[in-house]
Backbone of each chain as nested JSON, in Angstrom:
{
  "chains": [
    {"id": "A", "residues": [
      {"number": 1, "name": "UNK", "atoms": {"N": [1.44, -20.436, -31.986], "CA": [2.028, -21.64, -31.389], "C": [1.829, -21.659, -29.869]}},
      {"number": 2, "name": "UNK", "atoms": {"N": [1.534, -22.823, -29.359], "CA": [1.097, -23.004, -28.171], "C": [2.415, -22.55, -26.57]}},
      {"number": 3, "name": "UNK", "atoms": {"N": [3.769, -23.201, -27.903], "CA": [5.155, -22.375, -26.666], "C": [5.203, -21.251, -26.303]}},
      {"number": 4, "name": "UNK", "atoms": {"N": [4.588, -20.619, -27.099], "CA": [4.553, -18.839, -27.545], "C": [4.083, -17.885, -25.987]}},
      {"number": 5, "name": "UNK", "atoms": {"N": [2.624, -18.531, -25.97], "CA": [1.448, -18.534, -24.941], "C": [2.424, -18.484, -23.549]}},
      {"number": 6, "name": "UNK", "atoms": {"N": [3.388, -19.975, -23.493], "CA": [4.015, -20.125, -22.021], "C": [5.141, -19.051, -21.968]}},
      {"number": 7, "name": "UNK", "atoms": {"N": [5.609, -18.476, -22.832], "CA": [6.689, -17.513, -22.891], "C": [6.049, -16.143, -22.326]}},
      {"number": 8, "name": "UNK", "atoms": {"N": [5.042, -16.182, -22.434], "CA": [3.934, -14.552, -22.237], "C": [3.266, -14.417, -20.559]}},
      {"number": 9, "name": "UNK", "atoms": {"N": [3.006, -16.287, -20.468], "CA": [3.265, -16.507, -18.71], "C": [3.819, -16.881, -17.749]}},
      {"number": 10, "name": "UNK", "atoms": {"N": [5.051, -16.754, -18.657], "CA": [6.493, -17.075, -17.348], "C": [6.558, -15.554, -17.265]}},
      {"number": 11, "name": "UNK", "atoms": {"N": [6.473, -14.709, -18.566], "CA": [7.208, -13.235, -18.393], "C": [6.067, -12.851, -17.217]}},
      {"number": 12, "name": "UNK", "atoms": {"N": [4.307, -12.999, -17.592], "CA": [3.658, -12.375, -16.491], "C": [4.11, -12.647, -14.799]}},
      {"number": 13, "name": "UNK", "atoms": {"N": [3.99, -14.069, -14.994], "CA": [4.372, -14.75, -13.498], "C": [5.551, -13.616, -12.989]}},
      {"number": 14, "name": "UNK", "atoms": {"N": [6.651, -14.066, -13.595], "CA": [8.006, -12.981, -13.011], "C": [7.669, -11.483, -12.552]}},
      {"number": 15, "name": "UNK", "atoms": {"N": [7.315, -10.785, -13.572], "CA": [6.701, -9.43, -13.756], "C": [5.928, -8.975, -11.997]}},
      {"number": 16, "name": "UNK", "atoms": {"N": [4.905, -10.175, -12.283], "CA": [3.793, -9.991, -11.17], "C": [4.344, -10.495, -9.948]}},
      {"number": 17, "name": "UNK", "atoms": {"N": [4.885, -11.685, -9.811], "CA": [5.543, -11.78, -8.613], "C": [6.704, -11.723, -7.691]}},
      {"number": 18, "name": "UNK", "atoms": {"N": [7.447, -10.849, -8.398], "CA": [8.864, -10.247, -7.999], "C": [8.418, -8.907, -7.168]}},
      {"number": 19, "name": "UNK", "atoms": {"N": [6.8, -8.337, -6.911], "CA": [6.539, -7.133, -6.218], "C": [6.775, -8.55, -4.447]}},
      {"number": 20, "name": "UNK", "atoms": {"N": [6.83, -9.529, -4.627], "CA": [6.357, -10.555, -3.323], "C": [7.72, -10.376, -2.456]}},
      {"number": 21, "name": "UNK", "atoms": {"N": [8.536, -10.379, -2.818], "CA": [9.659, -10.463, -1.792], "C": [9.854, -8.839, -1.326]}},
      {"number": 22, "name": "UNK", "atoms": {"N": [9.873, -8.061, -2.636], "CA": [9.822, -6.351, -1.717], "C": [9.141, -6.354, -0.676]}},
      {"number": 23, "name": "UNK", "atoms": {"N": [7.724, -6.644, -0.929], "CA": [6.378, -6.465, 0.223], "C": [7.345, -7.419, 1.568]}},
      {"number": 24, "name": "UNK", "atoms": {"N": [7.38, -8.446, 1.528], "CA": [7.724, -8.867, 2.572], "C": [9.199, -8.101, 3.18]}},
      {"number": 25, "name": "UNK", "atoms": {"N": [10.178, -8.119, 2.262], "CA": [10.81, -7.513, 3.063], "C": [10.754, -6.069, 3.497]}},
      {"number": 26, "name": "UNK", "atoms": {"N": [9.764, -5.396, 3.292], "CA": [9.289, -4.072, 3.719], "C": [8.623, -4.233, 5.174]}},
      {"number": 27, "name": "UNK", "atoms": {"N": [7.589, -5.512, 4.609], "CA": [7.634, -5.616, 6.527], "C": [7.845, -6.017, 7.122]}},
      {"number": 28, "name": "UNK", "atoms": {"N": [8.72, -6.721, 6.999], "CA": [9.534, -7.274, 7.661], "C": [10.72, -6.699, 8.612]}},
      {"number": 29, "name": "UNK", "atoms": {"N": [11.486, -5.635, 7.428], "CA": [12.369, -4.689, 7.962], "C": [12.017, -3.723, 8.12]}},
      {"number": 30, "name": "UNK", "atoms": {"N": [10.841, -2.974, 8.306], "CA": [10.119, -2.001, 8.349], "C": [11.347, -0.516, 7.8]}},
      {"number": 31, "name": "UNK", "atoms": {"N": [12.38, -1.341, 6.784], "CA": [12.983, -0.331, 6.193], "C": [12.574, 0.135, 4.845]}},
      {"number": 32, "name": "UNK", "atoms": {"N": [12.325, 1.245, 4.874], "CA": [11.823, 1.759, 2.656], "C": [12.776, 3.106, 2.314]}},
      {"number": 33, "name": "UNK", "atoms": {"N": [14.127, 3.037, 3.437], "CA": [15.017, 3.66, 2.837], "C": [15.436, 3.193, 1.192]}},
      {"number": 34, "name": "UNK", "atoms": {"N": [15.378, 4.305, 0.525], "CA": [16.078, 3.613, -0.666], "C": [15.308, 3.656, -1.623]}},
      {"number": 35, "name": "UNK", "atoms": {"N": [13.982, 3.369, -1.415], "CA": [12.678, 2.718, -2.113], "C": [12.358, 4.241, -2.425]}},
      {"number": 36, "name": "UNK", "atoms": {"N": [12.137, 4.504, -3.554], "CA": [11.141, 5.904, -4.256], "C": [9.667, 6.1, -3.837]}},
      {"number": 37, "name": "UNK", "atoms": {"N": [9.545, 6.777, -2.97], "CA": [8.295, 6.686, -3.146], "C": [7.473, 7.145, -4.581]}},
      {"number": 38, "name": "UNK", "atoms": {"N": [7.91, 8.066, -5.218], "CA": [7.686, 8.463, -6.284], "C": [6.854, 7.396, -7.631]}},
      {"number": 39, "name": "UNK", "atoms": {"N": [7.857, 6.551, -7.652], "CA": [7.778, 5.119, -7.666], "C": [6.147, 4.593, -7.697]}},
      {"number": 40, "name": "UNK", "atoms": {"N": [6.055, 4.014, -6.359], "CA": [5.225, 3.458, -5.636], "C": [3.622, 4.3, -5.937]}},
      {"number": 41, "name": "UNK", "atoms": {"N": [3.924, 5.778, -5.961], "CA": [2.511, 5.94, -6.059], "C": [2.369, 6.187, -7.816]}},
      {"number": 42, "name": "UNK", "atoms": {"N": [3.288, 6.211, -8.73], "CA": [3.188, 6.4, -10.224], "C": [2.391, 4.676, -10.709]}},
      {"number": 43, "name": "UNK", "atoms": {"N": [3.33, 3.65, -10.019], "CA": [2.983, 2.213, -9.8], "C": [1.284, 1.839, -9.56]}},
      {"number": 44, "name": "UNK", "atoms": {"N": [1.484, 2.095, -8.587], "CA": [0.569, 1.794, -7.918], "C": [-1.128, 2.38, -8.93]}},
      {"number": 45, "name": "UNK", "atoms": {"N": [-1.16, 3.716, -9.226], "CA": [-1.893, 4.256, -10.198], "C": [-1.758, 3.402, -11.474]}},
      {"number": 46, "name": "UNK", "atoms": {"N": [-1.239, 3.173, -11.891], "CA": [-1.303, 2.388, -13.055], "C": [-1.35, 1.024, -12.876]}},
      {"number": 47, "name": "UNK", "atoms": {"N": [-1.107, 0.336, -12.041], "CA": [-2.139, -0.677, -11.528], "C": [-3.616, -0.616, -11.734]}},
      {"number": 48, "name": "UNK", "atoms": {"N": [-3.863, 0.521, -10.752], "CA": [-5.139, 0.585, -10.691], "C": [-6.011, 1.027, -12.636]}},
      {"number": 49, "name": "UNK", "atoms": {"N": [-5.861, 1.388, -13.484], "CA": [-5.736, 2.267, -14.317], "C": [-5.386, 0.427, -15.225]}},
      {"number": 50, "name": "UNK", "atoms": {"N": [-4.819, -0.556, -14.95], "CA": [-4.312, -1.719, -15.754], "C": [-6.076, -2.243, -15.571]}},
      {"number": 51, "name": "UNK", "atoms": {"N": [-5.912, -2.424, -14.31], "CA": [-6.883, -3.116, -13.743], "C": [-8.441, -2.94, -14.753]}},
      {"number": 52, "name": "UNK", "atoms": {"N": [-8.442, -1.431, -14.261], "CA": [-9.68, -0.848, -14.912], "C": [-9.887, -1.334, -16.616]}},
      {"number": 53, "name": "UNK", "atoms": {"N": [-8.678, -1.23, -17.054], "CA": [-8.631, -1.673, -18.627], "C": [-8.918, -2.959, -18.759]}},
      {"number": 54, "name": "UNK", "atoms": {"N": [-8.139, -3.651, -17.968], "CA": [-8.512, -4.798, -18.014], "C": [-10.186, -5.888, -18.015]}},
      {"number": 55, "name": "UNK", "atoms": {"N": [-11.032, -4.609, -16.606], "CA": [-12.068, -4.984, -17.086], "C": [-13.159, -4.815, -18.059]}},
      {"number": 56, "name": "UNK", "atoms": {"N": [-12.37, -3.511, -18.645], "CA": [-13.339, -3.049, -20.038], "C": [-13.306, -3.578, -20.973]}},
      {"number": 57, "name": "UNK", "atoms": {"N": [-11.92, -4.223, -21.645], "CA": [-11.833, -5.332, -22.526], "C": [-11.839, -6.08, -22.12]}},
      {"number": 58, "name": "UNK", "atoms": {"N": [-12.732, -7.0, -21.228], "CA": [-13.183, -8.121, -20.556], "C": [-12.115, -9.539, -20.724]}},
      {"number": 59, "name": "UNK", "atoms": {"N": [-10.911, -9.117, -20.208], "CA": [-9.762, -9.565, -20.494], "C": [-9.208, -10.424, -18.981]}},
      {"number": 60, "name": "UNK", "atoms": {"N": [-9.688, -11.253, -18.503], "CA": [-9.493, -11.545, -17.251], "C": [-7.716, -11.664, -16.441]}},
      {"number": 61, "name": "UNK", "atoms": {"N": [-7.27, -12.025, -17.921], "CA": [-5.815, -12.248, -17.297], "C": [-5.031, -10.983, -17.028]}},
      {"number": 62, "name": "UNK", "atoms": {"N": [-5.488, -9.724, -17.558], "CA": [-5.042, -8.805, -17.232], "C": [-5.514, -7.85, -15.968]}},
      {"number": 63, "name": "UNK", "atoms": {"N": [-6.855, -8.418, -15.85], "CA": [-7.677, -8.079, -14.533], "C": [-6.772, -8.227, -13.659]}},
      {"number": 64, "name": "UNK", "atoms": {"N": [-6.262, -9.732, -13.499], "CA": [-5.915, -10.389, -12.248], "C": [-4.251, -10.329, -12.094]}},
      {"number": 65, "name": "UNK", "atoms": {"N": [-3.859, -10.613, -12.995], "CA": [-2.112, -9.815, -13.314], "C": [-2.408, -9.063, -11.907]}},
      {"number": 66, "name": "UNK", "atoms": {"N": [-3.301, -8.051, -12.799], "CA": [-2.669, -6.206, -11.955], "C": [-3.408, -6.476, -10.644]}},
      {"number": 67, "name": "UNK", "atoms": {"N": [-4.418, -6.906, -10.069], "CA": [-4.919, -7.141, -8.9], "C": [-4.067, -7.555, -7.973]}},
      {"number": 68, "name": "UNK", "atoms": {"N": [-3.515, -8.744, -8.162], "CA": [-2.541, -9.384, -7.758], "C": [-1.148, -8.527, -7.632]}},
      {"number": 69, "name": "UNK", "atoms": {"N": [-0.796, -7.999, -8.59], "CA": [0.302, -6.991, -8.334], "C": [-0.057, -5.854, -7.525]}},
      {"number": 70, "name": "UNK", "atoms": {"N": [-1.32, -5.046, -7.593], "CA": [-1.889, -4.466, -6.396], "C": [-1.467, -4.667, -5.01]}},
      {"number": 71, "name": "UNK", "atoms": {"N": [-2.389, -6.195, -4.884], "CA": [-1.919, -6.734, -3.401], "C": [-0.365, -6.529, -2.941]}},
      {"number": 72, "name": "UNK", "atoms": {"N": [0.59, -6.609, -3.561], "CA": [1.988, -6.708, -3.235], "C": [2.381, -5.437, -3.455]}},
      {"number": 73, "name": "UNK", "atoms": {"N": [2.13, -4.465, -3.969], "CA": [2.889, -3.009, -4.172], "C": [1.964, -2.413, -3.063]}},
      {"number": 74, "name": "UNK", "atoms": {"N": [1.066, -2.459, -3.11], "CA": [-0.044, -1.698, -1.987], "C": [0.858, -1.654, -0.644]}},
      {"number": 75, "name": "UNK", "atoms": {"N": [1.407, -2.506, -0.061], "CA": [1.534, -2.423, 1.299], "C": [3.36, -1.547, 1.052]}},
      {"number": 76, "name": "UNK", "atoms": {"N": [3.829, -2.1, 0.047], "CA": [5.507, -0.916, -0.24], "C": [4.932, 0.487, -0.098]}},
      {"number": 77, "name": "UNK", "atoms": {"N": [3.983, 0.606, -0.766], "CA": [3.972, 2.135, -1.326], "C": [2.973, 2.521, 0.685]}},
      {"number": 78, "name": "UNK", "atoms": {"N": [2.753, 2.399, 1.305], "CA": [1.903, 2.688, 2.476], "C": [2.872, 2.73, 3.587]}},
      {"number": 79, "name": "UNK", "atoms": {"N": [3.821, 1.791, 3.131], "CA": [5.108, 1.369, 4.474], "C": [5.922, 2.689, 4.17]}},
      {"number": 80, "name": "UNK", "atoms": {"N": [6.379, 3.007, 2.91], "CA": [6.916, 3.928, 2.087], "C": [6.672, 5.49, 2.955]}},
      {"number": 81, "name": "UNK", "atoms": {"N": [5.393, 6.051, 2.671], "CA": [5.287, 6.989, 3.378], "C": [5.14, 7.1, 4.512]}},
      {"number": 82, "name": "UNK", "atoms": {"N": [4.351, 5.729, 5.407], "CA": [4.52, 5.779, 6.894], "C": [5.77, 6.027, 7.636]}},
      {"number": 83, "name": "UNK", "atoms": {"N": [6.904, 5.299, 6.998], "CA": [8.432, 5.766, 7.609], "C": [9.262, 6.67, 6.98]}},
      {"number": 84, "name": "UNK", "atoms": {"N": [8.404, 7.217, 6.078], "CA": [8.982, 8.877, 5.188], "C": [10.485, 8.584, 4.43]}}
    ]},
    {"id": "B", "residues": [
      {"number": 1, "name": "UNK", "atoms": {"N": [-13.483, 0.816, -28.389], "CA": [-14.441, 1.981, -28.601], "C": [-12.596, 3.027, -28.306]}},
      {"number": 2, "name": "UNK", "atoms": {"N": [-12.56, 3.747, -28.466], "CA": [-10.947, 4.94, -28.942], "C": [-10.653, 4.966, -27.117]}},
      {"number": 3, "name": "UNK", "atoms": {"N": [-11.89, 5.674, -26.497], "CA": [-11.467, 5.881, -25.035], "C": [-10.775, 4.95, -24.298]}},
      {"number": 4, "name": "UNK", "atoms": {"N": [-10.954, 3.644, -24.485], "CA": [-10.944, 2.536, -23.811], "C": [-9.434, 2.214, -24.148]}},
      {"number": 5, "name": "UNK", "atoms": {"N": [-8.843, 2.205, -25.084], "CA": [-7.169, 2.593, -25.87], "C": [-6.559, 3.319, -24.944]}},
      {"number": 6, "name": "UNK", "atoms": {"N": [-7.516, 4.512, -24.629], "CA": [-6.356, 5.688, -24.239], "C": [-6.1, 5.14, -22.329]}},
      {"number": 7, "name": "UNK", "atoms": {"N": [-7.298, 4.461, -21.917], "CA": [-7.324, 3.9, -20.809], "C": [-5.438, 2.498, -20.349]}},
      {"number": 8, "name": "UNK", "atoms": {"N": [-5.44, 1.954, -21.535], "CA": [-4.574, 1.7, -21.712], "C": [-3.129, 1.823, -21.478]}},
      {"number": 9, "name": "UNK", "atoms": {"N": [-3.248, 3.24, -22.766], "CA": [-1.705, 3.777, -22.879], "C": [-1.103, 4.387, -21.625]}},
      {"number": 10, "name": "UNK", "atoms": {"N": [-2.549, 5.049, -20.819], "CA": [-2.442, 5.588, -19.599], "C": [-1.324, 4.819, -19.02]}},
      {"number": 11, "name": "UNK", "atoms": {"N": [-2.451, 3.483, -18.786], "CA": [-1.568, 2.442, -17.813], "C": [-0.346, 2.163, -17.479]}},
      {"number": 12, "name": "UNK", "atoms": {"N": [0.147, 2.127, -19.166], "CA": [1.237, 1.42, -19.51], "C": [2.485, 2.374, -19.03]}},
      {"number": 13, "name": "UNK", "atoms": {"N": [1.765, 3.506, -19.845], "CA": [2.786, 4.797, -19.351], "C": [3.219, 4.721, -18.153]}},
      {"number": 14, "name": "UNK", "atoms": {"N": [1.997, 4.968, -17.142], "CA": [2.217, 5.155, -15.723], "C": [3.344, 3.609, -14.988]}},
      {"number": 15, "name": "UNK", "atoms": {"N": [2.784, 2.684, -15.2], "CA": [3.813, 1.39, -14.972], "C": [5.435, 1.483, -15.522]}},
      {"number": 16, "name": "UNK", "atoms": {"N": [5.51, 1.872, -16.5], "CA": [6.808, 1.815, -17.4], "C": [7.48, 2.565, -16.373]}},
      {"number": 17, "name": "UNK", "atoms": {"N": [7.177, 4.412, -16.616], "CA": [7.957, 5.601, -16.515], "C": [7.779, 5.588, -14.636]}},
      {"number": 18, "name": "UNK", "atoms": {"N": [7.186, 4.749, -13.704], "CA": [7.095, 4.809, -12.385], "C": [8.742, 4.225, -12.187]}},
      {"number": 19, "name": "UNK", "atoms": {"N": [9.724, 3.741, -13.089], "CA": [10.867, 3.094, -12.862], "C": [12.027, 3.928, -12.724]}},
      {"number": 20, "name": "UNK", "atoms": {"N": [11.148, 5.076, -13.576], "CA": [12.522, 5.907, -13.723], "C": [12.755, 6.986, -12.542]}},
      {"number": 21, "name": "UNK", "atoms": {"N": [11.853, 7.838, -11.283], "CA": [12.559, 8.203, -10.45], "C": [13.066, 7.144, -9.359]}},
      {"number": 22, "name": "UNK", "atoms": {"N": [12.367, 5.896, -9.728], "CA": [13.345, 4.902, -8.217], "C": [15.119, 5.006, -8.861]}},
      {"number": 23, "name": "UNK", "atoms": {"N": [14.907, 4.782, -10.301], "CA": [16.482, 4.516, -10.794], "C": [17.398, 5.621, -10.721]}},
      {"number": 24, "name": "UNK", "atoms": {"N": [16.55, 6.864, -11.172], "CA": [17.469, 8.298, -10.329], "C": [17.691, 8.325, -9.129]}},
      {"number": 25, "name": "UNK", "atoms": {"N": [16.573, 7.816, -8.377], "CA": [17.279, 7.862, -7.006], "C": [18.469, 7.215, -6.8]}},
      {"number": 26, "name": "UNK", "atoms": {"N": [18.292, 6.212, -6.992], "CA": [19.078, 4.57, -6.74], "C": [20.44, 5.276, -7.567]}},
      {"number": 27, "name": "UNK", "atoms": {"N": [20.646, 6.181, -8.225], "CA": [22.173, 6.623, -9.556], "C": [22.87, 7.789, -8.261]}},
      {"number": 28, "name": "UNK", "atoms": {"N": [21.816, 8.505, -8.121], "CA": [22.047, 9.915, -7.356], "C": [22.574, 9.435, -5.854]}},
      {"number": 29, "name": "UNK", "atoms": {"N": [21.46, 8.541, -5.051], "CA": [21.859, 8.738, -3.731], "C": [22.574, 7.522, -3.662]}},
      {"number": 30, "name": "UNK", "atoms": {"N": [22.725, 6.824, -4.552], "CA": [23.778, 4.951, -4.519], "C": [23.175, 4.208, -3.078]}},
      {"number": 31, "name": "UNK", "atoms": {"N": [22.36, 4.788, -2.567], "CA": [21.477, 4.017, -1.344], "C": [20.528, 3.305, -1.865]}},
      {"number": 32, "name": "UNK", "atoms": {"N": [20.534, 1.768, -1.544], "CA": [20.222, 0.638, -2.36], "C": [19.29, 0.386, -1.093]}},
      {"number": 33, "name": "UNK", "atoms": {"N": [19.37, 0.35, 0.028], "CA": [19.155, -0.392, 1.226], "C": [17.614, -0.514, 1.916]}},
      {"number": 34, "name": "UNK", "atoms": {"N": [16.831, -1.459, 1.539], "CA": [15.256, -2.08, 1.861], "C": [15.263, -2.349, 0.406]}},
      {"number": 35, "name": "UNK", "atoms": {"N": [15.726, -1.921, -0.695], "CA": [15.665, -2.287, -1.721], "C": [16.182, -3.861, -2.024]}},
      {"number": 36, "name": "UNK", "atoms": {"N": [14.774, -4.568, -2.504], "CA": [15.003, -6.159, -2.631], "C": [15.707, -6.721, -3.655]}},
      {"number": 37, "name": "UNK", "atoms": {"N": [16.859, -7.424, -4.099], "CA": [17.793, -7.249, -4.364], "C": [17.093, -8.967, -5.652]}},
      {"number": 38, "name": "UNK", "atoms": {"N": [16.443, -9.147, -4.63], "CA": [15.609, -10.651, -5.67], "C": [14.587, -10.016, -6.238]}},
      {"number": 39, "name": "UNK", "atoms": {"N": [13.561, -9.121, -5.817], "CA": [13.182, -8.46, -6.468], "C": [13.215, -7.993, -8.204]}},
      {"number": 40, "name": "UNK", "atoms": {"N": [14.053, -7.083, -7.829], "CA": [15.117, -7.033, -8.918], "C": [15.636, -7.758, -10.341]}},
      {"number": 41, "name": "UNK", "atoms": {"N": [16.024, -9.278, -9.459], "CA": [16.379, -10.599, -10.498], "C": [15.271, -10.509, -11.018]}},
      {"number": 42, "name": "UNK", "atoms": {"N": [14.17, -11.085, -10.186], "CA": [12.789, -11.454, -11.358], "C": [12.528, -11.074, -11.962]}},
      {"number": 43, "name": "UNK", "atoms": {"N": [12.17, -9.329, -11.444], "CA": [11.825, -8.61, -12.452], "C": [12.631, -8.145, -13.967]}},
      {"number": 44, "name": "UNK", "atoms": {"N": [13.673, -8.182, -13.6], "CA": [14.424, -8.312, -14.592], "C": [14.263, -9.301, -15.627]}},
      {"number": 45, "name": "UNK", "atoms": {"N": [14.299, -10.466, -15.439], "CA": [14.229, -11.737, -15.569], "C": [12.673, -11.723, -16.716]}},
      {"number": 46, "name": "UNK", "atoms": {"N": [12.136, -11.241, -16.081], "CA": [10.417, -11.11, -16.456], "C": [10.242, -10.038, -17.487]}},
      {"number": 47, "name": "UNK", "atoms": {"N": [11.317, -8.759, -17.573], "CA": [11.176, -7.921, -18.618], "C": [11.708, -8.531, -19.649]}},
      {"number": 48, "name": "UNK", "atoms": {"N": [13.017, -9.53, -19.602], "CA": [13.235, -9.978, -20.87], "C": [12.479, -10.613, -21.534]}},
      {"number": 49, "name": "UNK", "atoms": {"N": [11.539, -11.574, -20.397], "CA": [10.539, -12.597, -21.275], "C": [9.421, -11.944, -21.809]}},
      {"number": 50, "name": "UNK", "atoms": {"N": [9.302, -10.995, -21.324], "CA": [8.409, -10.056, -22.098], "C": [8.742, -9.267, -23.278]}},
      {"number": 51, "name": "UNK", "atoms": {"N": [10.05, -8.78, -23.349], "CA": [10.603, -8.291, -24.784], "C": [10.486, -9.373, -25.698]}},
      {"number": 52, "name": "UNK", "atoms": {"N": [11.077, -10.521, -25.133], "CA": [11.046, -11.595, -26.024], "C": [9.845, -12.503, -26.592]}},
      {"number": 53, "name": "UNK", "atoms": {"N": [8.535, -12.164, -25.917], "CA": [7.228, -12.866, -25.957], "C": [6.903, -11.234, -27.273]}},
      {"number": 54, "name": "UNK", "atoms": {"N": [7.08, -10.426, -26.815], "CA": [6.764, -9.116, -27.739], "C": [7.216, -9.165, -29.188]}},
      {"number": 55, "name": "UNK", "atoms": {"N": [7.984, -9.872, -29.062], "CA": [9.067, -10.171, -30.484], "C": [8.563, -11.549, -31.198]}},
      {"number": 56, "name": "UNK", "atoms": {"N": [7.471, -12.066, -30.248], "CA": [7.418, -13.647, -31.295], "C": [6.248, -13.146, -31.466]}},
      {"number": 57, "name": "UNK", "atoms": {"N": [5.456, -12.712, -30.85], "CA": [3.98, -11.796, -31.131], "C": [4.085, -10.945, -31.968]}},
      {"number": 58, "name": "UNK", "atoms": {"N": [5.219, -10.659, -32.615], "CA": [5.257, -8.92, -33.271], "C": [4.411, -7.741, -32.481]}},
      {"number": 59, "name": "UNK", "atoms": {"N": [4.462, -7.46, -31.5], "CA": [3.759, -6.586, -31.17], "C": [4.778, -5.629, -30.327]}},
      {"number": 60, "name": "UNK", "atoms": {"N": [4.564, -4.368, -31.395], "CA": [5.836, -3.477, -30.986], "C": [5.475, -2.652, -29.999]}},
      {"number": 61, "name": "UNK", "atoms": {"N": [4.317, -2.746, -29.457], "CA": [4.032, -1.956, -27.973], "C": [4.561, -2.967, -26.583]}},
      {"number": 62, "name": "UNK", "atoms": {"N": [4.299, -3.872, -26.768], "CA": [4.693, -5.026, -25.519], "C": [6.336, -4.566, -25.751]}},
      {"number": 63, "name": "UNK", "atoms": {"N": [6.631, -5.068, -26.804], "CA": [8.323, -5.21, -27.156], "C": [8.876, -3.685, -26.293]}},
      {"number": 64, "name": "UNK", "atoms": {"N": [8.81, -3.052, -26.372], "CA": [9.152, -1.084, -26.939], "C": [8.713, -0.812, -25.126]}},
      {"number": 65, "name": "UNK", "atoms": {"N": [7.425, -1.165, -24.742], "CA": [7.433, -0.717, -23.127], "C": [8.318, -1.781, -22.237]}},
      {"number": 66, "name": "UNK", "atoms": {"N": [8.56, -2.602, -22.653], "CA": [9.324, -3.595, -21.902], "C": [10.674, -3.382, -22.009]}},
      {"number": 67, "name": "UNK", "atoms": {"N": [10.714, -3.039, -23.338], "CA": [12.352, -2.461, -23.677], "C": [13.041, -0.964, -22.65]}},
      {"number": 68, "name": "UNK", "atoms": {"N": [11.756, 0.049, -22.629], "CA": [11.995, 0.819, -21.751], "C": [12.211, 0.726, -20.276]}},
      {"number": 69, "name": "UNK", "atoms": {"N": [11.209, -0.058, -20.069], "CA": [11.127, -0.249, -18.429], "C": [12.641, -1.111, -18.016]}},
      {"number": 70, "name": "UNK", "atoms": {"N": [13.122, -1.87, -19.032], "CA": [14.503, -2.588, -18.85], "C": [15.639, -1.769, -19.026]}},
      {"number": 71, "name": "UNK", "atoms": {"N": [15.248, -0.708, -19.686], "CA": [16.448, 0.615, -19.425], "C": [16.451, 1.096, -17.764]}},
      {"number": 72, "name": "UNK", "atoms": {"N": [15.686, 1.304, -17.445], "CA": [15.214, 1.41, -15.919], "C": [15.492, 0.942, -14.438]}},
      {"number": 73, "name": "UNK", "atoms": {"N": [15.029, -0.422, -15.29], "CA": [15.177, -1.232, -14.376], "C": [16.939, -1.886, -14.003]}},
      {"number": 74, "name": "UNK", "atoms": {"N": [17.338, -2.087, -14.938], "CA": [18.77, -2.249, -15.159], "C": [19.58, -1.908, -14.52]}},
      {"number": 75, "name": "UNK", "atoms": {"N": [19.795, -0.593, -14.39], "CA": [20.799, 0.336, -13.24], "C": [20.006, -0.115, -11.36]}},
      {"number": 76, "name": "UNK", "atoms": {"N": [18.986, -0.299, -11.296], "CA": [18.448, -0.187, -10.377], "C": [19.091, -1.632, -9.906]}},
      {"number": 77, "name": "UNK", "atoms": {"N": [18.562, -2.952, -10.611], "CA": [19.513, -4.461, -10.03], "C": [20.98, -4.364, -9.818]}},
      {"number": 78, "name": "UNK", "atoms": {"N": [21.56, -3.773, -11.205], "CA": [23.29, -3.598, -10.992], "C": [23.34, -2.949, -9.409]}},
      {"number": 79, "name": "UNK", "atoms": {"N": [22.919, -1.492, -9.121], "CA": [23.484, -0.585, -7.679], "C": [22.963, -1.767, -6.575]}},
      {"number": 80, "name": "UNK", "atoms": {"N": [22.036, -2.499, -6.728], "CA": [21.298, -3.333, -5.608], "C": [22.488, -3.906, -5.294]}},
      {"number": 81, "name": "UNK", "atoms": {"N": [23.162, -5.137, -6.578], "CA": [23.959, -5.911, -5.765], "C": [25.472, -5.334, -5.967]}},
      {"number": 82, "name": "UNK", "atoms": {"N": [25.857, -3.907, -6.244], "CA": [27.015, -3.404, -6.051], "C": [27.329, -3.066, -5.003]}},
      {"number": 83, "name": "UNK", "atoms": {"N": [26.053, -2.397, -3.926], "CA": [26.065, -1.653, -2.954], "C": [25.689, -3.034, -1.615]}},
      {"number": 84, "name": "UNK", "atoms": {"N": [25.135, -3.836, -2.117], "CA": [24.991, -4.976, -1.063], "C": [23.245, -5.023, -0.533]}}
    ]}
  ]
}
């Protein structure tokens, strides 16, 4: 069913763009007290590791999901260890 | 092809279980603070629609990692907006 489909890209949308307000407020407040780094680099690897899957089963929406979630965790997890 | 699977589970693993030392932290040190508190909502927000997109799909891997990562994630939104 075609509702089915929009239920699978509201969950992606949310999923993927709830990393957007961390990132900003990371640099914003140049604070990552609190924030795991632990986290960030387990994340961040499996991003990369989504990504890769994504292009082997030539699956574009999952390509770009995790790319996109890339862009926004990338700069947490960098702010993360720069202010320890 | 089998490898390309395990490329996968990798992923999923690594994304899911990256939740669980931010949420020990977040239990242990109750220091919430750079931690995005909207963040949080969405993502939250976004794991249900994903349990729930997992459940009209029958597909008990979507359902089951989403279910986990919402064990996770859970404690981590509650301390956000307990602690401010």
């Amino acid at each position: 069913m075609e509702w089915i489909s929009w239920v699978g890209y509201l969950a992606a949308s949310l999923t993927t763009l709830s990393f957007l307000p961390q990132s900003i407020k990371v640099i914003a407040t140049r604070n990552t007290q609190g924030i795991s780094g632990v986290m960030y680099v387990m994340f961040v690897c499996g991003l990369v590791m989504w990504l890769i899957y994504g292009l082997l089963i030539d699956d574009m929406a999952v390509s770009m999901a995790n790319l996109l979630t890339l862009v926004f965790a990338l700069p947490i997890l960098v702010m993360t260890f720069r202010r320890g």
